[in-house]
ZADO-1210 file (C-alpha; in nm, 4 decimals, padded with zeros to 6 digits):
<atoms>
<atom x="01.4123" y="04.3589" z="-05.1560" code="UNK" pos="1"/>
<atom x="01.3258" y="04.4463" z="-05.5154" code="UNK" pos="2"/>
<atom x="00.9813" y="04.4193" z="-05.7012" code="UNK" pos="3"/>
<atom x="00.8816" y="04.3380" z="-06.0507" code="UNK" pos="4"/>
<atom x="00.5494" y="04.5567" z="-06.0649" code="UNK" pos="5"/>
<atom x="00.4133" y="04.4093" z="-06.4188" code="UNK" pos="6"/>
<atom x="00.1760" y="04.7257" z="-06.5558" code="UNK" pos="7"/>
<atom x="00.1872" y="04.6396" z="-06.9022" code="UNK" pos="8"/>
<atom x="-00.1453" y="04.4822" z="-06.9702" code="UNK" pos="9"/>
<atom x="-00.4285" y="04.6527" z="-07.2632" code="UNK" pos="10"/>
<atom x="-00.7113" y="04.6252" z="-06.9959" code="UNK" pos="11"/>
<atom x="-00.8911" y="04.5235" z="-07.2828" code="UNK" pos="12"/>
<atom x="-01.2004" y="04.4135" z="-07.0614" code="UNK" pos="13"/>
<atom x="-01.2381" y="04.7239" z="-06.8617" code="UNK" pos="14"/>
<atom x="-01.2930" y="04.9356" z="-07.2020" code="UNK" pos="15"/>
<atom x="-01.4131" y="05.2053" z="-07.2639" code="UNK" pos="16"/>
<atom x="-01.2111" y="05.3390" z="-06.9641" code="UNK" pos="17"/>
<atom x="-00.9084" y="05.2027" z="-07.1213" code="UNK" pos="18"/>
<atom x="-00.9617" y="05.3175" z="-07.4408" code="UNK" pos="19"/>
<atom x="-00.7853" y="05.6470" z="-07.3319" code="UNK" pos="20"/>
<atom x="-00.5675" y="05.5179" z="-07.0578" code="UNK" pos="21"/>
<atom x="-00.3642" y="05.2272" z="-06.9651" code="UNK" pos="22"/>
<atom x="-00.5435" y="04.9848" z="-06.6873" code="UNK" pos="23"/>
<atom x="-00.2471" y="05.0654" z="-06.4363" code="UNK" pos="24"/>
<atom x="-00.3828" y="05.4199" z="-06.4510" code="UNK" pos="25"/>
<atom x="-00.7155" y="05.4014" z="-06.3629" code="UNK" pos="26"/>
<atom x="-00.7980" y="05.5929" z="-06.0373" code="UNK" pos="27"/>
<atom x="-00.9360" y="05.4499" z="-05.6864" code="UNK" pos="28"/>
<atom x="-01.0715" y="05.7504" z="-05.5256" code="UNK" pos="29"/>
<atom x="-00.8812" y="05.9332" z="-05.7201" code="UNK" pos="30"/>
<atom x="-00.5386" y="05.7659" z="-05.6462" code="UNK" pos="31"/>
<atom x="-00.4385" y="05.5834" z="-05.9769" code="UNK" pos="32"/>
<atom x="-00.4021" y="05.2169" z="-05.9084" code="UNK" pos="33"/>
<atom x="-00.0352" y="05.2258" z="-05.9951" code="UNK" pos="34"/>
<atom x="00.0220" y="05.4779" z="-05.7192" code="UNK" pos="35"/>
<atom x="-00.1533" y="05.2937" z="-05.4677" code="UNK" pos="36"/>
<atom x="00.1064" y="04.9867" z="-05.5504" code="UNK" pos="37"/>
<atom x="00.3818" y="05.1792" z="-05.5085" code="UNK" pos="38"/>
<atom x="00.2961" y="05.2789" z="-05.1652" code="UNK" pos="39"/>
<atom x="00.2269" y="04.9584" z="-05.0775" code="UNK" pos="40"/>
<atom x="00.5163" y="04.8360" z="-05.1673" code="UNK" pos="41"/>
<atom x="00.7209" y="05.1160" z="-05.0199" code="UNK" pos="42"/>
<atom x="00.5337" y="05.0761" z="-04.7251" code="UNK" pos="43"/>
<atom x="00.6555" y="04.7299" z="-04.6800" code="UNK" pos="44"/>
<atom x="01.0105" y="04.8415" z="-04.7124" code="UNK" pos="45"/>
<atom x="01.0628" y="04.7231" z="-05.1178" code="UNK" pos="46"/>
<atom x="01.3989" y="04.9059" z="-05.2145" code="UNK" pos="47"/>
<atom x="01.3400" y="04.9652" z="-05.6000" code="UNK" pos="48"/>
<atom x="01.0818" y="04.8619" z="-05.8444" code="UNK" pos="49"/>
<atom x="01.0638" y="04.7898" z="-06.2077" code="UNK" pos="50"/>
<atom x="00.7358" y="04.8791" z="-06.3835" code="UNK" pos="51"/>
<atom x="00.7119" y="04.7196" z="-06.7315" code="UNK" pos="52"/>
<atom x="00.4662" y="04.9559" z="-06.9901" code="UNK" pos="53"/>
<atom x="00.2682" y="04.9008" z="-07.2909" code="UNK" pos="54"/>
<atom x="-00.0190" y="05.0478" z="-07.3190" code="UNK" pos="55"/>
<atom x="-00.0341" y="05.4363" z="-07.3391" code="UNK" pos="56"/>
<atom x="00.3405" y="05.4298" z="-07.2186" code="UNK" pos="57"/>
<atom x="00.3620" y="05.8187" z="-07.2230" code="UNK" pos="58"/>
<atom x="00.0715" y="05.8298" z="-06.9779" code="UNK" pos="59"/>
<atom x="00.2889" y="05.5661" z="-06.7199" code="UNK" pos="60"/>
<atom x="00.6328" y="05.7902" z="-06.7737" code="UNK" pos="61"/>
<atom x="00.3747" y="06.1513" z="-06.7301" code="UNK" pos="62"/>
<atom x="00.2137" y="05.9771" z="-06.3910" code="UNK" pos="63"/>
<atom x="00.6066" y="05.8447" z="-06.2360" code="UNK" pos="64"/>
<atom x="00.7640" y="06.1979" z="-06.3042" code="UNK" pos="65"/>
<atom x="00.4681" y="06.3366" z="-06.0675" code="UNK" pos="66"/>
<atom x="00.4615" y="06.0920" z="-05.8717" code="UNK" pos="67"/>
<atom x="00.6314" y="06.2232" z="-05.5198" code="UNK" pos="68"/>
<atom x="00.7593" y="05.9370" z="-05.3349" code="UNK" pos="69"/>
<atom x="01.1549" y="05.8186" z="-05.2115" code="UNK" pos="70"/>
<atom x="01.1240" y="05.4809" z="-05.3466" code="UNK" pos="71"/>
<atom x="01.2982" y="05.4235" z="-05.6584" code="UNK" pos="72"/>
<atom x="01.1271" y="05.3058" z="-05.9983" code="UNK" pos="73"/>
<atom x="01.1997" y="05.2692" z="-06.3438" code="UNK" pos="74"/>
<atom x="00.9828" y="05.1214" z="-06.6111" code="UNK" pos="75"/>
<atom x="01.1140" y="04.9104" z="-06.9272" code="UNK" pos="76"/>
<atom x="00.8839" y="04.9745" z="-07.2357" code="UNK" pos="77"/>
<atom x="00.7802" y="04.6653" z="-07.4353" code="UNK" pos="78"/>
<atom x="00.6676" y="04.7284" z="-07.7676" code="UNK" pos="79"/>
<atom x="00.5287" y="04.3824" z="-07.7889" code="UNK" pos="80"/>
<atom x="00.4122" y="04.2222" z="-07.4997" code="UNK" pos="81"/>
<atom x="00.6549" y="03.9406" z="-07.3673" code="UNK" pos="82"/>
<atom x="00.4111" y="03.8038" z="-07.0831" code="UNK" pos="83"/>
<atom x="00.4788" y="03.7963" z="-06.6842" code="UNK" pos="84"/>
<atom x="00.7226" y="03.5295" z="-06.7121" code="UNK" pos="85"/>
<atom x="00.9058" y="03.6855" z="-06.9978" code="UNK" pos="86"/>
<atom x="00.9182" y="04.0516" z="-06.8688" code="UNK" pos="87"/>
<atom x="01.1267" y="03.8788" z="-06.5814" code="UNK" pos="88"/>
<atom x="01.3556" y="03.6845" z="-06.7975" code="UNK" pos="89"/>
<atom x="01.4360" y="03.9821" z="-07.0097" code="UNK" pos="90"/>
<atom x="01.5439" y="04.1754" z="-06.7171" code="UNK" pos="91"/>
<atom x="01.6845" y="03.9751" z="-06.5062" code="UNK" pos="92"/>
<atom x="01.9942" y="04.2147" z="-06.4343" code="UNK" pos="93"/>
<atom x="01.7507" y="04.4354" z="-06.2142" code="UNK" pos="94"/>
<atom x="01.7545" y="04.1523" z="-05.9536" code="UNK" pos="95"/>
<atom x="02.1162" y="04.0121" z="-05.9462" code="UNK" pos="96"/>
<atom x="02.2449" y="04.0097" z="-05.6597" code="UNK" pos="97"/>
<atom x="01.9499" y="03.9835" z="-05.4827" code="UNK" pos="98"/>
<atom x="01.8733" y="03.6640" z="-05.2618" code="UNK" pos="99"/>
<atom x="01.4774" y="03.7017" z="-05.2655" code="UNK" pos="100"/>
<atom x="01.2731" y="03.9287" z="-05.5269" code="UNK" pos="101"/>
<atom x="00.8840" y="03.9571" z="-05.5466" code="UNK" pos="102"/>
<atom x="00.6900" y="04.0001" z="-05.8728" code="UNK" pos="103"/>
<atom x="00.3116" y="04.1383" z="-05.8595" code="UNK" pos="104"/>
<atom x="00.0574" y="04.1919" z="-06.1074" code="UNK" pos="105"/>
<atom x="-00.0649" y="04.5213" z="-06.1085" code="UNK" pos="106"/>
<atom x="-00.4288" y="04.4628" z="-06.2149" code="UNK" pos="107"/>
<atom x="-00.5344" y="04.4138" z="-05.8813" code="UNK" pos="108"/>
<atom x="-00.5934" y="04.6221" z="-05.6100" code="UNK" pos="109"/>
<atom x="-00.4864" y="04.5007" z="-05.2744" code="UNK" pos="110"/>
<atom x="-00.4143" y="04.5786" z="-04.9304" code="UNK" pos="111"/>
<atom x="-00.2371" y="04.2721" z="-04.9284" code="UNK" pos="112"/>
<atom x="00.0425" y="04.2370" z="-04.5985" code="UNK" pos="113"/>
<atom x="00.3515" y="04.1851" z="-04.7824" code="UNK" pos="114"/>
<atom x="00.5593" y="04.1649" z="-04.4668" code="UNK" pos="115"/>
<atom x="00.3975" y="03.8268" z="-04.3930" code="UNK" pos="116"/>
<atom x="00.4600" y="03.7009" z="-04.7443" code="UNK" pos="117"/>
<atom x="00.7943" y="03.7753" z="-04.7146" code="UNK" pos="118"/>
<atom x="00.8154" y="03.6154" z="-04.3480" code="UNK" pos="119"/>
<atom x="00.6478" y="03.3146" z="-04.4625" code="UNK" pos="120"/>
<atom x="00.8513" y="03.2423" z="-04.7509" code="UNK" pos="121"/>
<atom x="01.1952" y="03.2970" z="-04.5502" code="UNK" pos="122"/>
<atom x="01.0652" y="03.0243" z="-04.3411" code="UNK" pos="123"/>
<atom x="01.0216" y="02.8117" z="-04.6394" code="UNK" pos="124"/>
<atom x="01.2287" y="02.5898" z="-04.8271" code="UNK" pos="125"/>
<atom x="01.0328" y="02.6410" z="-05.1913" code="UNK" pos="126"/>
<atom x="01.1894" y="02.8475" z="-05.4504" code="UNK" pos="127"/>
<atom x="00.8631" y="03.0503" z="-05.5378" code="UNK" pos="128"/>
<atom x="00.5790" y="03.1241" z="-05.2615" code="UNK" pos="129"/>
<atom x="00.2506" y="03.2073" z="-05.4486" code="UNK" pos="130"/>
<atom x="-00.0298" y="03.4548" z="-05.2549" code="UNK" pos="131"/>
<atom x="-00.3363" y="03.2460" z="-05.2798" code="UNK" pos="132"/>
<atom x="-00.7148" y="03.3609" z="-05.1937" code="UNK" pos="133"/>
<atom x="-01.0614" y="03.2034" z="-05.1948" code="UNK" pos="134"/>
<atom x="-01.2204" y="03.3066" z="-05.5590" code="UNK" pos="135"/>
<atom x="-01.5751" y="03.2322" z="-05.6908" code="UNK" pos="136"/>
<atom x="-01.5074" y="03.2223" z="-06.0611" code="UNK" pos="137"/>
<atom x="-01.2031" y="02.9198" z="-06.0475" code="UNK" pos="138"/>
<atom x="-01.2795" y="02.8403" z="-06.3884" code="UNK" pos="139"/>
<atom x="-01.1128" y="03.2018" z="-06.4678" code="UNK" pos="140"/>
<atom x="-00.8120" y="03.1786" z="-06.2426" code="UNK" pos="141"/>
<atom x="-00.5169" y="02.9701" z="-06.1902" code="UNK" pos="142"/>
<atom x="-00.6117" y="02.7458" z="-05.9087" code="UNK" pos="143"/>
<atom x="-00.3872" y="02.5882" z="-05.6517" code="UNK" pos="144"/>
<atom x="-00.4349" y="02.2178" z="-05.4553" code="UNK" pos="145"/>
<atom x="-00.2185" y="02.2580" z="-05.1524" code="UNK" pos="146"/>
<atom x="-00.0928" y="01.9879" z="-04.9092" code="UNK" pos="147"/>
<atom x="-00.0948" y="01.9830" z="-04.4946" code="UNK" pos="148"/>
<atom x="00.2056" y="02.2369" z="-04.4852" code="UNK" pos="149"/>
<atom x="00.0883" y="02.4847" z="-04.7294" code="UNK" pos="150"/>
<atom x="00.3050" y="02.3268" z="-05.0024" code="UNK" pos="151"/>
<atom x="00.1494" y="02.3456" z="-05.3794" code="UNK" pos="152"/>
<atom x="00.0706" y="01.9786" z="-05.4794" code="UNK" pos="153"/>
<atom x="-00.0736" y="02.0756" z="-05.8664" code="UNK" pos="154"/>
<atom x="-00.1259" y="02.4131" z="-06.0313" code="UNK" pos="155"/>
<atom x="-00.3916" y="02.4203" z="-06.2835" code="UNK" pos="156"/>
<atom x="-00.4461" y="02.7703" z="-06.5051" code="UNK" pos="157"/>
<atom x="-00.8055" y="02.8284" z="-06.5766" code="UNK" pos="158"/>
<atom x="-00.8809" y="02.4118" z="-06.5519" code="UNK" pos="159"/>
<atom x="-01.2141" y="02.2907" z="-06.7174" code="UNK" pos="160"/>
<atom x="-01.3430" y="02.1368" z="-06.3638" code="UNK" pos="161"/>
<atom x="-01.1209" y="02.2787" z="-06.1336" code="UNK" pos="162"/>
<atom x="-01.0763" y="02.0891" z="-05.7995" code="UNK" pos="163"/>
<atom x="-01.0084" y="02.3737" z="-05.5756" code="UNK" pos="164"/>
<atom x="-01.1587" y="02.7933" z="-05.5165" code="UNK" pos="165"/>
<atom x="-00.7924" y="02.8931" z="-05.4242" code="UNK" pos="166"/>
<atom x="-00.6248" y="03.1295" z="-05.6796" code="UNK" pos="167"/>
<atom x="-00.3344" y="03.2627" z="-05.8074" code="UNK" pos="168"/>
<atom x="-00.3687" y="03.6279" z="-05.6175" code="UNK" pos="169"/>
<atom x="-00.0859" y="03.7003" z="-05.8802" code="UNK" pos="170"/>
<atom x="00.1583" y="03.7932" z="-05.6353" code="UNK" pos="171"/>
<atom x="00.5256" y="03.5856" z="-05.5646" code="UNK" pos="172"/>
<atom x="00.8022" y="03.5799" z="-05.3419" code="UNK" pos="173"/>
<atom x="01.1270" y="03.4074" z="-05.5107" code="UNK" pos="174"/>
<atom x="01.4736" y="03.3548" z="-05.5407" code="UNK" pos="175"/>
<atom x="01.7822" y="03.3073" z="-05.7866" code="UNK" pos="176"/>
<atom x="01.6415" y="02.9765" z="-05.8276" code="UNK" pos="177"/>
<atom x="01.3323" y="03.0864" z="-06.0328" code="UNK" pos="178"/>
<atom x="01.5702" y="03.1166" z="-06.3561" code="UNK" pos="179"/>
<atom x="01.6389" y="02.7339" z="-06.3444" code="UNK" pos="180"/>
<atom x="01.2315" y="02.7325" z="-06.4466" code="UNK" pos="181"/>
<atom x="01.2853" y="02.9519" z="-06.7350" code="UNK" pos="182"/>
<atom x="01.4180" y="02.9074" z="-07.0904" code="UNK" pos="183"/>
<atom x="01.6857" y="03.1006" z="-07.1934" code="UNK" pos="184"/>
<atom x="01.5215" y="03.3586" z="-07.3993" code="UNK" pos="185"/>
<atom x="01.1348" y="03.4358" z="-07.4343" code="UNK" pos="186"/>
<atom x="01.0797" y="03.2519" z="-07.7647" code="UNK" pos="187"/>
<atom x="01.0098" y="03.3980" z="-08.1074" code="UNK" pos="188"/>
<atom x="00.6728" y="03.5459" z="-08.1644" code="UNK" pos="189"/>
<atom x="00.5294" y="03.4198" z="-07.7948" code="UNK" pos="190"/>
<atom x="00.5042" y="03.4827" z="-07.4530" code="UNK" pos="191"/>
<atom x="00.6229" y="03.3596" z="-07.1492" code="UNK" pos="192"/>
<atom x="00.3556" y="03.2917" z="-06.9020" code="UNK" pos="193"/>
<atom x="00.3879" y="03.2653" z="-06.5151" code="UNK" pos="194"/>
<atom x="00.0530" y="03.0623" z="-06.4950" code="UNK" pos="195"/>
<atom x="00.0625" y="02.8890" z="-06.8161" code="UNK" pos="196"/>
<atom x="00.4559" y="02.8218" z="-06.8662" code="UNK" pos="197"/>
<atom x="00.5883" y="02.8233" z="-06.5552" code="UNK" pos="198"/>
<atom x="00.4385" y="02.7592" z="-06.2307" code="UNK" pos="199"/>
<atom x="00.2856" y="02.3974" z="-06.3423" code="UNK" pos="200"/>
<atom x="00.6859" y="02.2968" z="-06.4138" code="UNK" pos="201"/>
<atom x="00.7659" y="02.4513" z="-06.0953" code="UNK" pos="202"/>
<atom x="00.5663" y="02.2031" z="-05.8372" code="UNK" pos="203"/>
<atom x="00.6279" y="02.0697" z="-05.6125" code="UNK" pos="204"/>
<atom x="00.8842" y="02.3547" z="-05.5224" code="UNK" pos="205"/>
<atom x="00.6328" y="02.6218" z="-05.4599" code="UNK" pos="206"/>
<atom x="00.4822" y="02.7206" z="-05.1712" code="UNK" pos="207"/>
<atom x="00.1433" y="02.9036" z="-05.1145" code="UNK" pos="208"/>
<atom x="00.0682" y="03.1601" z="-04.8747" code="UNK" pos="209"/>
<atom x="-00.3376" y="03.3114" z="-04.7985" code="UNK" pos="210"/>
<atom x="-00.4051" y="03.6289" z="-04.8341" code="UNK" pos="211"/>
<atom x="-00.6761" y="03.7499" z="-04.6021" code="UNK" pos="212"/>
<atom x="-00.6410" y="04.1355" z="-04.6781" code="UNK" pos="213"/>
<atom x="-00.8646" y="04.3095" z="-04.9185" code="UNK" pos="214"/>
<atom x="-00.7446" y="04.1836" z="-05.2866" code="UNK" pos="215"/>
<atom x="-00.9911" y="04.2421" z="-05.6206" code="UNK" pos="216"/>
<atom x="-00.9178" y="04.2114" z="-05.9777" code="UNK" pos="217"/>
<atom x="-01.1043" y="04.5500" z="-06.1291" code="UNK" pos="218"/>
<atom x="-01.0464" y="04.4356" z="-06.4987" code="UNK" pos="219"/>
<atom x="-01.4447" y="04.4565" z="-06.5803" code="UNK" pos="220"/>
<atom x="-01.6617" y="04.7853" z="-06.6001" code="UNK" pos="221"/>
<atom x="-01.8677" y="04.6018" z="-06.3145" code="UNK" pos="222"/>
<atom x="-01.5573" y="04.4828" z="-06.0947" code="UNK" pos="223"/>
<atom x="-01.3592" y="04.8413" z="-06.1097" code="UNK" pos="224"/>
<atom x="-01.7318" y="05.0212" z="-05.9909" code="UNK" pos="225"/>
<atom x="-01.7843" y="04.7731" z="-05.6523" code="UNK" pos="226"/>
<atom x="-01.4076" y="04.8677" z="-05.6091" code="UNK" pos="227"/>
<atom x="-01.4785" y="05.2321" z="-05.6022" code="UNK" pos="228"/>
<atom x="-01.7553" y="05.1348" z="-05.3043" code="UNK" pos="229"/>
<atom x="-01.5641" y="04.8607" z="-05.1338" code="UNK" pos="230"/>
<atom x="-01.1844" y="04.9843" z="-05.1031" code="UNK" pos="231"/>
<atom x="-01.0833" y="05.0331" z="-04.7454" code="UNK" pos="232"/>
<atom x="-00.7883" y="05.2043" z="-04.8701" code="UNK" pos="233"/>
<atom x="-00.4069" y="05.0685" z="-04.7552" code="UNK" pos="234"/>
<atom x="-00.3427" y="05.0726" z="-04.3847" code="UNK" pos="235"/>
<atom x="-00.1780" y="05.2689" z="-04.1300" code="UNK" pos="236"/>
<atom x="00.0983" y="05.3533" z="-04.0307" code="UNK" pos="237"/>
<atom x="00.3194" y="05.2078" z="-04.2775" code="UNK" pos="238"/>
<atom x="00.5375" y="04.9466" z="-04.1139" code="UNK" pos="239"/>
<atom x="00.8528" y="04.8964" z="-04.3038" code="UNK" pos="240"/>
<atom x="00.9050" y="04.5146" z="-04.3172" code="UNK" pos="241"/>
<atom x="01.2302" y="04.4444" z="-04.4766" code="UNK" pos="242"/>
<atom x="01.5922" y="04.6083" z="-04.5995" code="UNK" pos="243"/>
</atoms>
């Protein structure tokens, strides 16, 4: 299985750290946060990855060519940002051929068990399963209402009232059949946005899957500090989870 590992982001609310690095650089006891993906992912038996870069793009490149590990990556550089949804659509050659993909955010640091997304979703019908988890700030997130079998009844992104404290973990398991949801090209002067654009037009055919593993979005100066003191670090032994 391939990966979409979306890096690109400014970090602009975690300043002034990112003022001389790019967010997917910043370090959790001293691993950068990027690094810490990749061997999660590599742990869970992803094949190749695709890292999209903005933001201090020398800095990602400097960090991959050091970076000592058997699992194949290469980044794409976007000059202007083309959002989650539209860093997908322009490169959808990296997945052809493939009958499942996922595509993670890498903002967050997570312990997440990818094997059991995977599992879960094979068992599924639903062309995209979305990693949900509990948040306390819904009015921030994109928030899921789910039905009796874990099936997504409405997706709302960062709702006025929202009716439910499960979010968007930003983290999917899909297919070939994801393209159906997207236009043909990212349109002029815009993004394309998973929350926003896509995942709304999407339900009912997505599924949602918990996460119960450690999972924390360190974009503030406050978040990325109670990371540094609650990380339990990725487990082990790695236990390769698909081919």
């Amino acid at each position: 299985m391939k990966a979409f590992l979306l890096a690109a982001g400014e970090g602009r609310r975690l300043r002034p750290l990112t003022d001389t690095m790019p967010k997917c650089l910043a370090p959790i006891h001293g691993t950068p946060l990027l690094g810490i993906w990749l061997r999660l992912l590599d742990m869970h038996g992803v094949t190749s990855v695709l890292v999209n870069v903005h933001h201090f793009p020398d800095q990602v490149a400097a960090f991959l060519e050091s970076w000592s590990a058997s699992l194949p990556v290469e980044t794409v550089h976007e000059p202007t940002l083309l959002g989650s949804a539209g860093t997908v659509l322009t490169n959808r050659a990296f997945v052809d051929g493939e009958d499942s993909f996922l595509i993670a955010y890498a903002d967050n640091l997570t312990a997440v068990d990818l094997g059991k997304m995977f599992r879960f979703h094979e068992g599924r019908s639903e062309t995209l399963t979305l990693g949900v988890t509990p948040t306390d700030r819904p009015r921030e997130k994109g928030t899921v209402i789910l039905g009796p079998r874990g099936e997504v009844l409405d997706f709302e992104e960062k709702a006025a009232q929202p009716r439910s404290n499960l979010a968007n973990a930003g983290i999917y398991v899909t297919n070939q059949a994801l393209f159906n949801y997207l236009p043909p090209s990212v349109p002029a002067g815009s993004v394309l946005d998973f929350g926003h654009d896509v995942l709304p037009r999407m339900v009912p055919n997505v599924a949602a899957c918990q996460i119960d593993e450690f999972l924390m979005d360190i974009g503030t100066p406050e978040a990325y500090a109670l990371a540094q003191e609650t990380w339990p670090g990725l487990p082990t032994p790695a236990r390769p989870a698909v081919s």
